[in-house]
PyMOL Python script that loads the backbone (N, CA, C, O; Angstrom):
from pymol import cmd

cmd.read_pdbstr("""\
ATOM      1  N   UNK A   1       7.057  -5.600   8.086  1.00  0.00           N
ATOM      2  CA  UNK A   1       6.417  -4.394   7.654  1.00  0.00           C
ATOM      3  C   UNK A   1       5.141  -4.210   8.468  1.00  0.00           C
ATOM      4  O   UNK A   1       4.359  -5.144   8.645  1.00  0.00           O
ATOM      5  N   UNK A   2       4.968  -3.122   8.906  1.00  0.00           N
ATOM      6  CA  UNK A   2       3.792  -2.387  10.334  1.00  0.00           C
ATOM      7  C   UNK A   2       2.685  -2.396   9.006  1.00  0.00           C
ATOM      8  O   UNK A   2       3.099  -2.416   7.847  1.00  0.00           O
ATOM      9  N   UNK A   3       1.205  -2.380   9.354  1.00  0.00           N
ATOM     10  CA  UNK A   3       0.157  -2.557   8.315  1.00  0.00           C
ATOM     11  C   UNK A   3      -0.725  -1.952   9.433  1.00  0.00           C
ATOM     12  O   UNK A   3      -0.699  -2.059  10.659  1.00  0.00           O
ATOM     13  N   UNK A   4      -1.463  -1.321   8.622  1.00  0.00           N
ATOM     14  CA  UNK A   4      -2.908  -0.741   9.457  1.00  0.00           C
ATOM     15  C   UNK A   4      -4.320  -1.615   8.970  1.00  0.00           C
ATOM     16  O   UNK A   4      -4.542  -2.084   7.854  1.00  0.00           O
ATOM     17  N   UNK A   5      -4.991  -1.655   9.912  1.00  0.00           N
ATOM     18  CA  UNK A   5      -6.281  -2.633   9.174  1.00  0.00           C
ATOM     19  C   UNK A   5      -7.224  -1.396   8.583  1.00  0.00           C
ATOM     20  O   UNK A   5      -7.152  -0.427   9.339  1.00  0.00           O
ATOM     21  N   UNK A   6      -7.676  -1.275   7.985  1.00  0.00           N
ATOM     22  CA  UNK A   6      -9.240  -0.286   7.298  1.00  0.00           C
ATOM     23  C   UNK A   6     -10.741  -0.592   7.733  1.00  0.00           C
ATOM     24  O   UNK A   6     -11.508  -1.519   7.472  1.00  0.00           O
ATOM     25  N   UNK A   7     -10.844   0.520   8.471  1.00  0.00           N
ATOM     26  CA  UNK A   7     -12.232   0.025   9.224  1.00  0.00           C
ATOM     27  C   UNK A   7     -13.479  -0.234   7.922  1.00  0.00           C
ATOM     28  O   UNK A   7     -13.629   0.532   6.970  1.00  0.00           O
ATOM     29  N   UNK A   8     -14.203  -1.364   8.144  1.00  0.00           N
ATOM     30  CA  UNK A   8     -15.288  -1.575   7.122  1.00  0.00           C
ATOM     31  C   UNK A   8     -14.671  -2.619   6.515  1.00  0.00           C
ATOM     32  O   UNK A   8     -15.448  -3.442   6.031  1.00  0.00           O
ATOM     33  N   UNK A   9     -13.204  -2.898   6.358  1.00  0.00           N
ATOM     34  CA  UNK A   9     -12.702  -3.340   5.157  1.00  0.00           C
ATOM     35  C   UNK A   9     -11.705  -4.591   5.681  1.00  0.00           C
ATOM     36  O   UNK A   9     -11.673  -4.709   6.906  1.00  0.00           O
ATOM     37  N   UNK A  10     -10.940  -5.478   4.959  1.00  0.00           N
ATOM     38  CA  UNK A  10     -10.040  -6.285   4.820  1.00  0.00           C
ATOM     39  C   UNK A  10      -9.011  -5.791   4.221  1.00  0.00           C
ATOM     40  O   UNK A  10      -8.153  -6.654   4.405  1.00  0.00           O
ATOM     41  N   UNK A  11      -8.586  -5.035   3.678  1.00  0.00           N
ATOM     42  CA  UNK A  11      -7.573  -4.103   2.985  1.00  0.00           C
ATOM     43  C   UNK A  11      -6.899  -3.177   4.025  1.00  0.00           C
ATOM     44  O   UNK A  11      -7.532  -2.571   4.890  1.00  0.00           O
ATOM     45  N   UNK A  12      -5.569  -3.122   3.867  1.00  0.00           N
ATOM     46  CA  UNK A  12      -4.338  -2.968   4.958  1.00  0.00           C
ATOM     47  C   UNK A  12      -3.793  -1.565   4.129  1.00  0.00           C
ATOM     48  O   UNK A  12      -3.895  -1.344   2.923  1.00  0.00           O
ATOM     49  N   UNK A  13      -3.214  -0.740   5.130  1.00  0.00           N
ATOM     50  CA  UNK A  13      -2.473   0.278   4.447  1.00  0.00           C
ATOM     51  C   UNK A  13      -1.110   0.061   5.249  1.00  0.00           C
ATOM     52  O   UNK A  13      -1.039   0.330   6.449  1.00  0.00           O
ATOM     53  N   UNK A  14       0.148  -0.526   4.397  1.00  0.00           N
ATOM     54  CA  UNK A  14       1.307  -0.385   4.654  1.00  0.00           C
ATOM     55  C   UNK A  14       1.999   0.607   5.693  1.00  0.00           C
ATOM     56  O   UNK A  14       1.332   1.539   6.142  1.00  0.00           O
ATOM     57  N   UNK A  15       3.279   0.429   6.071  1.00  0.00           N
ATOM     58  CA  UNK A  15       3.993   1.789   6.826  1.00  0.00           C
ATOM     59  C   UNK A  15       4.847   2.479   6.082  1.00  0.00           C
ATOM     60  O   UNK A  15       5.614   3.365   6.459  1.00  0.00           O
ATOM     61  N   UNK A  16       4.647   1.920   4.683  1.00  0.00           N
ATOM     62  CA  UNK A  16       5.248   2.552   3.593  1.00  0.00           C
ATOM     63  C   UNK A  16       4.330   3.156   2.435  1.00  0.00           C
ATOM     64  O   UNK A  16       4.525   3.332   1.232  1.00  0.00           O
ATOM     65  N   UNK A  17       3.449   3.359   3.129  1.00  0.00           N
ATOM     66  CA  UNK A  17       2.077   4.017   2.443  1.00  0.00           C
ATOM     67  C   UNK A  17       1.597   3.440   1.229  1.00  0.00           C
ATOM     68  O   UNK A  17       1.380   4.146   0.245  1.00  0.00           O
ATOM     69  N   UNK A  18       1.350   1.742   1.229  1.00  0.00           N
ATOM     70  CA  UNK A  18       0.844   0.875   0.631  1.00  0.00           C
ATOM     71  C   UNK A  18      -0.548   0.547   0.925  1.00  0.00           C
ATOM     72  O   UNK A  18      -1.015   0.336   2.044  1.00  0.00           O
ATOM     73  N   UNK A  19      -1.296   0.520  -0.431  1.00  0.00           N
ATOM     74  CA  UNK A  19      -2.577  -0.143  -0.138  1.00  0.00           C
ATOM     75  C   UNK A  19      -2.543  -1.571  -0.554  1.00  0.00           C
ATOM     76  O   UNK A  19      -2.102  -1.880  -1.661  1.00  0.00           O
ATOM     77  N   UNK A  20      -2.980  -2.435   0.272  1.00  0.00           N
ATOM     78  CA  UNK A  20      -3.548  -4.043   0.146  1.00  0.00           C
ATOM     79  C   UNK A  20      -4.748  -3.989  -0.034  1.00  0.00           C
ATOM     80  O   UNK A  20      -5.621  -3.292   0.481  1.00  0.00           O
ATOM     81  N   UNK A  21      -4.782  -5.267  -1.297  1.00  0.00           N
ATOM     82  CA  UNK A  21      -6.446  -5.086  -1.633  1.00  0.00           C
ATOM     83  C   UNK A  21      -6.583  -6.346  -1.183  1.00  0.00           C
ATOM     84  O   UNK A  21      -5.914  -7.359  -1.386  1.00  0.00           O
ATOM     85  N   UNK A  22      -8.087  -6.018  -0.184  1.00  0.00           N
ATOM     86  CA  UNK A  22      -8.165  -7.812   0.327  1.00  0.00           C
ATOM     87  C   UNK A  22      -8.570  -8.027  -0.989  1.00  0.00           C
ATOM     88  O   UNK A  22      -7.527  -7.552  -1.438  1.00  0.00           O
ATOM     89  N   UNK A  23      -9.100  -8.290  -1.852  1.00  0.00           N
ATOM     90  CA  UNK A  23      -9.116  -9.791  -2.758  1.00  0.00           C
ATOM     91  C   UNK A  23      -8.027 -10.317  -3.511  1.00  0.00           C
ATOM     92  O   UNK A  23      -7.737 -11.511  -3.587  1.00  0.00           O
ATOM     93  N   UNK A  24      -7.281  -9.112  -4.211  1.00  0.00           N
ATOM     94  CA  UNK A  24      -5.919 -10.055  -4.143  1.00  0.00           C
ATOM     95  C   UNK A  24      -4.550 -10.082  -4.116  1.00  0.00           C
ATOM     96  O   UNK A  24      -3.653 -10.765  -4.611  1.00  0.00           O
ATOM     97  N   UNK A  25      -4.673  -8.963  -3.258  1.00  0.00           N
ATOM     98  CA  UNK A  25      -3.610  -8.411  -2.382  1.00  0.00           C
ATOM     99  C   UNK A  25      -2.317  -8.403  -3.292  1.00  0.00           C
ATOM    100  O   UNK A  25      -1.215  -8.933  -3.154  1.00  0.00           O
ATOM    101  N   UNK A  26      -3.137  -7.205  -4.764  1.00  0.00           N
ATOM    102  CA  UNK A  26      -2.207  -6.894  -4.926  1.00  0.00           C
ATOM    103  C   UNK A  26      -1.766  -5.324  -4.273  1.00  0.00           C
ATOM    104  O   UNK A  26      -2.608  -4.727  -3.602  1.00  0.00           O
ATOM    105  N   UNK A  27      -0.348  -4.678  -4.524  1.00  0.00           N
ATOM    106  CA  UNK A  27      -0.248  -3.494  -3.304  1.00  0.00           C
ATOM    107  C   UNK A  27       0.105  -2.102  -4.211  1.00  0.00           C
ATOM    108  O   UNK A  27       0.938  -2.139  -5.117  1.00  0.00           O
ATOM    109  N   UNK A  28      -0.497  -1.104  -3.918  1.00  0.00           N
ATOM    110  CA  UNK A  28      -0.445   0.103  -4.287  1.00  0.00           C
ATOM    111  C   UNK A  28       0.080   1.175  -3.904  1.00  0.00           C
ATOM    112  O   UNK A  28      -0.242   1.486  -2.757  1.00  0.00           O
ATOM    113  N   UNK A  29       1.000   2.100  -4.594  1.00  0.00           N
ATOM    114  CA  UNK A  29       0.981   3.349  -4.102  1.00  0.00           C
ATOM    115  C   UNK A  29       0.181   4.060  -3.776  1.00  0.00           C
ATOM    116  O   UNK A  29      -0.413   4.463  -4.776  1.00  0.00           O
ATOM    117  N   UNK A  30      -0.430   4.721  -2.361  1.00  0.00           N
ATOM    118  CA  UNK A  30      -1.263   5.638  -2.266  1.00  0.00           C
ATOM    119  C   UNK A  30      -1.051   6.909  -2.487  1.00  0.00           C
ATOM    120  O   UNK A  30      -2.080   7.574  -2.364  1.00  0.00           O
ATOM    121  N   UNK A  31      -0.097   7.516  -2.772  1.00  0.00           N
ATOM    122  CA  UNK A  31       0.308   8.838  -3.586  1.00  0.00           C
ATOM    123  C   UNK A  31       0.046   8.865  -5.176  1.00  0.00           C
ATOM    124  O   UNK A  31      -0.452   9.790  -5.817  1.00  0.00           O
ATOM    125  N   UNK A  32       0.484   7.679  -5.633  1.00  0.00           N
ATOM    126  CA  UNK A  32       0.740   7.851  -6.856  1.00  0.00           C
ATOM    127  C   UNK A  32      -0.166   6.887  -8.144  1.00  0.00           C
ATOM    128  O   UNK A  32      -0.307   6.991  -9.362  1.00  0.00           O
ATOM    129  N   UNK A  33      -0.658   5.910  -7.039  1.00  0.00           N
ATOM    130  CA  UNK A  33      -1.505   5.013  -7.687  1.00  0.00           C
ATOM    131  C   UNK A  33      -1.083   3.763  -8.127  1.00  0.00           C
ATOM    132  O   UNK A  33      -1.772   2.744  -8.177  1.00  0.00           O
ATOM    133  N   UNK A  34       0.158   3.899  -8.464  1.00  0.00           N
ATOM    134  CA  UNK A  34       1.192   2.806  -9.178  1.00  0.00           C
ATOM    135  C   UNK A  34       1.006   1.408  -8.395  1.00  0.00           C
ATOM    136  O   UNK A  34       0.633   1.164  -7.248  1.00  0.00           O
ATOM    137  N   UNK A  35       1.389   0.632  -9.403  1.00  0.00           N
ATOM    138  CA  UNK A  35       1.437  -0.557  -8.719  1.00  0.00           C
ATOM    139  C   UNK A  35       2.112  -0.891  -8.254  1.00  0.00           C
ATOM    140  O   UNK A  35       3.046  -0.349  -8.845  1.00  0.00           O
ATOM    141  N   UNK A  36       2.744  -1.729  -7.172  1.00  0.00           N
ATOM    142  CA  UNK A  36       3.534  -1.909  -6.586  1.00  0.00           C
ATOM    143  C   UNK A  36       4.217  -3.127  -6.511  1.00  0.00           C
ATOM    144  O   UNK A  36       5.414  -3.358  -6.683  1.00  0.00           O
ATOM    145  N   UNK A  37       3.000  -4.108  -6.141  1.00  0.00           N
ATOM    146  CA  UNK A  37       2.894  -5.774  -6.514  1.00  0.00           C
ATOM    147  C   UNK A  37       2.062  -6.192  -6.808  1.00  0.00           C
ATOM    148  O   UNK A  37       1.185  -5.880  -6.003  1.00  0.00           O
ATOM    149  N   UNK A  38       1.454  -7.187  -8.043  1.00  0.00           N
ATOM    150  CA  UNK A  38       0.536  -7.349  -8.608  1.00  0.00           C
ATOM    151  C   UNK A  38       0.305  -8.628  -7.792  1.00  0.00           C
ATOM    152  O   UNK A  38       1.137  -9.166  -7.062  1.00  0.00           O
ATOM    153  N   UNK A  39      -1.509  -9.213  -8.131  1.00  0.00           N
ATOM    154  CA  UNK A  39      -1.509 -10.469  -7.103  1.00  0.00           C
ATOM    155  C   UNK A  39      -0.865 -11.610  -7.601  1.00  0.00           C
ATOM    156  O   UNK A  39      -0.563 -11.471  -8.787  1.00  0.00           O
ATOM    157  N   UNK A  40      -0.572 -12.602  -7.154  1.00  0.00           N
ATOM    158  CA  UNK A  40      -0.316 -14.358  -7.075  1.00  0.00           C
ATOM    159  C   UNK A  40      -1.531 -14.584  -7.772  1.00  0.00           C
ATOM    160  O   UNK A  40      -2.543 -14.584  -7.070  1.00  0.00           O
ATOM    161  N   UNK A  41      -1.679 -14.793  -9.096  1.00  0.00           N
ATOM    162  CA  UNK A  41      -2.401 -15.387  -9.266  1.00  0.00           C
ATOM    163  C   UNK A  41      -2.483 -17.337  -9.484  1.00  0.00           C
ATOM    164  O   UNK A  41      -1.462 -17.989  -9.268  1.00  0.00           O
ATOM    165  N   UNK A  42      -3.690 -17.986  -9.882  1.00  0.00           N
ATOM    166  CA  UNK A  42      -3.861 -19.413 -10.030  1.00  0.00           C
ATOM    167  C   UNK A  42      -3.381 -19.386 -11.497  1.00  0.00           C
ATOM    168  O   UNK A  42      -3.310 -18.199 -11.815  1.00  0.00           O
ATOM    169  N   UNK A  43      -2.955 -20.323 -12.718  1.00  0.00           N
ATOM    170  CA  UNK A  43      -2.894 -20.536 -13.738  1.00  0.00           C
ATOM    171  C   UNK A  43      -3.913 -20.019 -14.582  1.00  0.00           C
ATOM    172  O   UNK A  43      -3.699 -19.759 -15.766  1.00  0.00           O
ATOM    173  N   UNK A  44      -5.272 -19.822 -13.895  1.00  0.00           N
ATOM    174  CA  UNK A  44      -6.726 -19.132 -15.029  1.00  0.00           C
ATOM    175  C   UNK A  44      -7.088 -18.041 -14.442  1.00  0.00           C
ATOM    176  O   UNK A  44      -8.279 -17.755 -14.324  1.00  0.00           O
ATOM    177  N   UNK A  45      -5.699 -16.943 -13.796  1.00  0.00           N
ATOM    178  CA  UNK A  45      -5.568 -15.858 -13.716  1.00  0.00           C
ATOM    179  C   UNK A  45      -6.596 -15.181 -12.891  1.00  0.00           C
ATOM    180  O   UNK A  45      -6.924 -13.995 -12.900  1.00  0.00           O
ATOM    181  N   UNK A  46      -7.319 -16.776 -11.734  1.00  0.00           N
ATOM    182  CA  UNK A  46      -7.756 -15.615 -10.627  1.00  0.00           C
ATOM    183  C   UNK A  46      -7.197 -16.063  -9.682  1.00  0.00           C
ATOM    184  O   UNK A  46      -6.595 -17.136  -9.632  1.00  0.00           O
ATOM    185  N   UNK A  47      -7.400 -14.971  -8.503  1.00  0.00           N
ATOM    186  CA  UNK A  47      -7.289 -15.001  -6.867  1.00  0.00           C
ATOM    187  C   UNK A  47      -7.100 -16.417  -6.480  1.00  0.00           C
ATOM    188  O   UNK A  47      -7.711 -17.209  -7.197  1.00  0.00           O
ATOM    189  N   UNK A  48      -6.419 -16.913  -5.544  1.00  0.00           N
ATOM    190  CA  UNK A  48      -7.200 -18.103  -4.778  1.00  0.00           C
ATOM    191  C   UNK A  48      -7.798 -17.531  -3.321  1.00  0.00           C
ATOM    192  O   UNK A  48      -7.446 -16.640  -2.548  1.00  0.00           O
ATOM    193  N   UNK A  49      -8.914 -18.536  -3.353  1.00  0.00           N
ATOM    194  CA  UNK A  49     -10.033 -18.085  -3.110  1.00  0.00           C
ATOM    195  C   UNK A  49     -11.270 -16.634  -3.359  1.00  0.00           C
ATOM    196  O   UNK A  49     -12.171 -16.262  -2.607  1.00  0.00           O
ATOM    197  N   UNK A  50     -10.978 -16.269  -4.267  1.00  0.00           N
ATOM    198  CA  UNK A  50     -11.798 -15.239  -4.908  1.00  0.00           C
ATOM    199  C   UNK A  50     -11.650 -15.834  -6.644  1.00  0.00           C
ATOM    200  O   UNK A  50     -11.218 -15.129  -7.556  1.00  0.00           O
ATOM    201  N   UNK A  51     -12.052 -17.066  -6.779  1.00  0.00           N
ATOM    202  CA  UNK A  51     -12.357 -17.316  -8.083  1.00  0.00           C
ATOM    203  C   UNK A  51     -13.864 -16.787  -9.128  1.00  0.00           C
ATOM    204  O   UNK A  51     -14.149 -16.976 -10.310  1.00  0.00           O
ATOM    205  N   UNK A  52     -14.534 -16.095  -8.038  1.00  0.00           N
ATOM    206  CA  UNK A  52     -15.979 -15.969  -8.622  1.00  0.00           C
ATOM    207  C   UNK A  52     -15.958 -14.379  -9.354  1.00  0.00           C
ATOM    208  O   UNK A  52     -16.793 -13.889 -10.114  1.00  0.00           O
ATOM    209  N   UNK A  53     -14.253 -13.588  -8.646  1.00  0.00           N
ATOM    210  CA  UNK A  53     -14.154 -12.522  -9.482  1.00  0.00           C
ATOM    211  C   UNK A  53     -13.476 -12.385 -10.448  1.00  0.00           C
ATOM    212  O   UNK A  53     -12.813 -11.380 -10.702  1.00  0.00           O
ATOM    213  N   UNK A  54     -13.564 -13.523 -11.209  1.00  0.00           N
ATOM    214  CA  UNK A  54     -13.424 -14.006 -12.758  1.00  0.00           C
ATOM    215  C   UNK A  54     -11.294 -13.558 -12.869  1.00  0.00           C
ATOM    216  O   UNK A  54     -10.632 -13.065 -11.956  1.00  0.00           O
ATOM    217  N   UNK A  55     -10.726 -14.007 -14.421  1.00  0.00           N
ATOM    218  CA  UNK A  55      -9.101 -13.461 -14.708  1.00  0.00           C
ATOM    219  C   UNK A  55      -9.153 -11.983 -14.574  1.00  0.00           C
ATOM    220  O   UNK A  55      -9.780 -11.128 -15.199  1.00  0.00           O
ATOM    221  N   UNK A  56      -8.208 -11.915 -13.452  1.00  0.00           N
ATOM    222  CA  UNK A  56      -7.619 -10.427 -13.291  1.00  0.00           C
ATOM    223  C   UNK A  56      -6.514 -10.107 -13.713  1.00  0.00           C
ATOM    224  O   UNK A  56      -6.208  -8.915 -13.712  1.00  0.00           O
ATOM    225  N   UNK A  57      -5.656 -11.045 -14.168  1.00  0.00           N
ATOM    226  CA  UNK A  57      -4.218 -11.148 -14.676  1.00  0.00           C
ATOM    227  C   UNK A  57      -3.906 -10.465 -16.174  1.00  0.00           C
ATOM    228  O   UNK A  57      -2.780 -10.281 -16.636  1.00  0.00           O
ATOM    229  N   UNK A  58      -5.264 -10.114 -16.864  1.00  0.00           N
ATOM    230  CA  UNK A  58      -5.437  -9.290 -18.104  1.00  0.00           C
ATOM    231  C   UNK A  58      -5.839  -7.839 -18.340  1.00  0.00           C
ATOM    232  O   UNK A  58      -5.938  -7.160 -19.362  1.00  0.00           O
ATOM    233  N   UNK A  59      -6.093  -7.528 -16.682  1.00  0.00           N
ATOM    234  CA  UNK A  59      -5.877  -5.908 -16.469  1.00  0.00           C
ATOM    235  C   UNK A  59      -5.424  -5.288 -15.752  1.00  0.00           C
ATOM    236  O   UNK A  59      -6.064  -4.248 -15.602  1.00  0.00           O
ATOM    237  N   UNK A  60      -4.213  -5.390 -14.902  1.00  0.00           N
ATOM    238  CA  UNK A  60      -3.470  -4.380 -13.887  1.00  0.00           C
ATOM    239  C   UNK A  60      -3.904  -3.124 -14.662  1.00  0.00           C
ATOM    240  O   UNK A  60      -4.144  -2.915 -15.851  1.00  0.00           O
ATOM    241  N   UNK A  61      -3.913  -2.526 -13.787  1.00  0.00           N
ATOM    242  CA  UNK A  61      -4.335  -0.944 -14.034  1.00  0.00           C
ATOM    243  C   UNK A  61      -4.221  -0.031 -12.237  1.00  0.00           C
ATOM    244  O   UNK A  61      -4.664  -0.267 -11.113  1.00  0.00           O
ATOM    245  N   UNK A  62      -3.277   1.163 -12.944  1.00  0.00           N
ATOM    246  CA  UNK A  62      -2.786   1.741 -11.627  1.00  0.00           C
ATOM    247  C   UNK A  62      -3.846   2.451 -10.965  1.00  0.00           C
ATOM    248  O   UNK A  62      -4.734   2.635 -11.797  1.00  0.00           O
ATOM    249  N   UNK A  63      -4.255   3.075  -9.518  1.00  0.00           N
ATOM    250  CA  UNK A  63      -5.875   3.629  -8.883  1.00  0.00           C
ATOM    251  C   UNK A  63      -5.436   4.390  -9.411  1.00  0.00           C
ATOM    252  O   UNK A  63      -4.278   4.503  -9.813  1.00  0.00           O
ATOM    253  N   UNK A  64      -6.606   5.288  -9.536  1.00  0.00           N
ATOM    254  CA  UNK A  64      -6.524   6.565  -9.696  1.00  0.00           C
ATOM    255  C   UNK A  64      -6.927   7.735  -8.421  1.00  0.00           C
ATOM    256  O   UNK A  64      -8.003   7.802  -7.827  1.00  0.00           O
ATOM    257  N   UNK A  65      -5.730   8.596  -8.222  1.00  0.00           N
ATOM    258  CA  UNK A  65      -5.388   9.230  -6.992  1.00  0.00           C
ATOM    259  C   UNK A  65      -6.095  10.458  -6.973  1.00  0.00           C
ATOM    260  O   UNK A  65      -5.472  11.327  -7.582  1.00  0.00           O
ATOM    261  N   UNK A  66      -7.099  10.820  -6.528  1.00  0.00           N
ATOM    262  CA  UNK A  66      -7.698  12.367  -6.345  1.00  0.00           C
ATOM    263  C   UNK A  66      -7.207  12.884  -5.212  1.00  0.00           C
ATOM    264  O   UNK A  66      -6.874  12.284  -4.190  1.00  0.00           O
ATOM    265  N   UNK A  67      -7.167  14.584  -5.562  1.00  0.00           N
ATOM    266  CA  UNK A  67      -6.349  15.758  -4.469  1.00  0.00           C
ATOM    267  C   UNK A  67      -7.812  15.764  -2.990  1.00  0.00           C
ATOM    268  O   UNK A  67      -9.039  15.843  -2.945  1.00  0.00           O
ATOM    269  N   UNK A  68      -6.898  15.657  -2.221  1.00  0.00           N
ATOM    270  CA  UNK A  68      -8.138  16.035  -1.047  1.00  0.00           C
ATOM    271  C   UNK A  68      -7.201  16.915  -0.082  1.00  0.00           C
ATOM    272  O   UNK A  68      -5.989  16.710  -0.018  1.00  0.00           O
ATOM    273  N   UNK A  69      -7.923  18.014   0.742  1.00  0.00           N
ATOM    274  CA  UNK A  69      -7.498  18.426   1.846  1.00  0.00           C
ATOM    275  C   UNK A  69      -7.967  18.379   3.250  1.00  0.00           C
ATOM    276  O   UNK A  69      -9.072  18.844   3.530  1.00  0.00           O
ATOM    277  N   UNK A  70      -7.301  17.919   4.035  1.00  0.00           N
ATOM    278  CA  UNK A  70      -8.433  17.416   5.751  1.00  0.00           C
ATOM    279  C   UNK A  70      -8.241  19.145   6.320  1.00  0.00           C
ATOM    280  O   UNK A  70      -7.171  19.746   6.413  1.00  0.00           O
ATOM    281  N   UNK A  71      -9.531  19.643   6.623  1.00  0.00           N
ATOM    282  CA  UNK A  71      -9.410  21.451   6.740  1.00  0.00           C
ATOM    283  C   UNK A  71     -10.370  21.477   7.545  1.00  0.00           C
ATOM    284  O   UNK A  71     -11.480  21.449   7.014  1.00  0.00           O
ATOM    285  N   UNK A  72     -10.309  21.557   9.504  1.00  0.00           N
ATOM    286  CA  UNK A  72     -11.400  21.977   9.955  1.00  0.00           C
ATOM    287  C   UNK A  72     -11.797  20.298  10.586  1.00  0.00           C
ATOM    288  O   UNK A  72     -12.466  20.457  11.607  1.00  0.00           O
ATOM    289  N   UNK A  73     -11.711  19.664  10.462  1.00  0.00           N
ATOM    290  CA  UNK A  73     -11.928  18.202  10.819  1.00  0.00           C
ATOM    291  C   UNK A  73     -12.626  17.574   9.721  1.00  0.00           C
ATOM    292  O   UNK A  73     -13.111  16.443   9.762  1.00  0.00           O
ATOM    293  N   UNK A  74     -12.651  18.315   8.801  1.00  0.00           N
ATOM    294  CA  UNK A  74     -13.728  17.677   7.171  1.00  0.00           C
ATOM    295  C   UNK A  74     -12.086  17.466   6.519  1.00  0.00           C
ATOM    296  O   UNK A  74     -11.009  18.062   6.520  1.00  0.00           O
ATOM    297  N   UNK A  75     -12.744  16.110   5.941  1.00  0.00           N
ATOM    298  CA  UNK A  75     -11.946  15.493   4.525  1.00  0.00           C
ATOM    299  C   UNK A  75     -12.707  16.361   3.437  1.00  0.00           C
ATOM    300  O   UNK A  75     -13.937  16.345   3.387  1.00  0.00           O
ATOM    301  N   UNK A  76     -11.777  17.276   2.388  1.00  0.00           N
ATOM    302  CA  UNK A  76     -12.352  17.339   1.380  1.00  0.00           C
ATOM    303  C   UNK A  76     -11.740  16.825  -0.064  1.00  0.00           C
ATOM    304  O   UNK A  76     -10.554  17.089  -0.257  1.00  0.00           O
ATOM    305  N   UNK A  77     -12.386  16.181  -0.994  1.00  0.00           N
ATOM    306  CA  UNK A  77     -11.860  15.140  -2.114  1.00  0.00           C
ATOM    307  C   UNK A  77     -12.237  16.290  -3.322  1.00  0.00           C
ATOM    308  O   UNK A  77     -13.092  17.176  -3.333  1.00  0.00           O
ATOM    309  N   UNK A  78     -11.431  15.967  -4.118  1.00  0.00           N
ATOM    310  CA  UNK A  78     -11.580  16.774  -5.755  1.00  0.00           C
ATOM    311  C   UNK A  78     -11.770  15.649  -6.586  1.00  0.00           C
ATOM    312  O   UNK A  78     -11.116  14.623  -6.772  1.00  0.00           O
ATOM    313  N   UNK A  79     -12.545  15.975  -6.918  1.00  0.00           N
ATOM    314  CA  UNK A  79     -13.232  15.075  -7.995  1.00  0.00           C
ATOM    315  C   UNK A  79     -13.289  15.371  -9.483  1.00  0.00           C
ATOM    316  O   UNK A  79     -13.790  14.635 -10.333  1.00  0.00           O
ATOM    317  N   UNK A  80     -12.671  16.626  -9.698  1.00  0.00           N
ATOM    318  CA  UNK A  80     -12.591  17.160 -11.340  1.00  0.00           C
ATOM    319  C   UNK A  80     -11.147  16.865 -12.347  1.00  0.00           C
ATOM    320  O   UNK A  80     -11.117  17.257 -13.514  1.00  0.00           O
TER     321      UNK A  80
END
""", "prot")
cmd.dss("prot")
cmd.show_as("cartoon", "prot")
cmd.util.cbc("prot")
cmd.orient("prot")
């Protein structure tokens, strides 16, 4: 699977229009928000190596997707 890197970031966008979250790579729909694959977690439900961002295994929760249009060379995002 082809992956794009994210400038600023450690987080990959799929060629199937997946987001990777570097910490714990779990993967997202970027249309829809949904989850896709939740992370690997350790037995006390964190990351390995991102143990200091405490059990994540007690809230999957899908992003939430706002409407934007690229118009003119401006990104514009809706925020309402």
């Amino acid at each position: 699977m082809k992956t794009l890197n994210l400038p600023h970031t450690e987080s990959t966008i799929t060629s199937d229009h997946g987001l990777v979250c570097r910490w714990h790579q779990s993967c997202f729909d970027l249309f829809s928000g949904e989850i896709r694959n939740w992370a690997q977690l350790q037995q006390d439900g964190t990351a390995p190596g991102y143990e200091h961002t405490g059990d994540i295994s007690k809230n999957p929760a899908k992003l939430t997707v706002y409407p934007y249009l690229i118009q003119d060379g401006y990104l514009w995002i809706g925020l309402d």
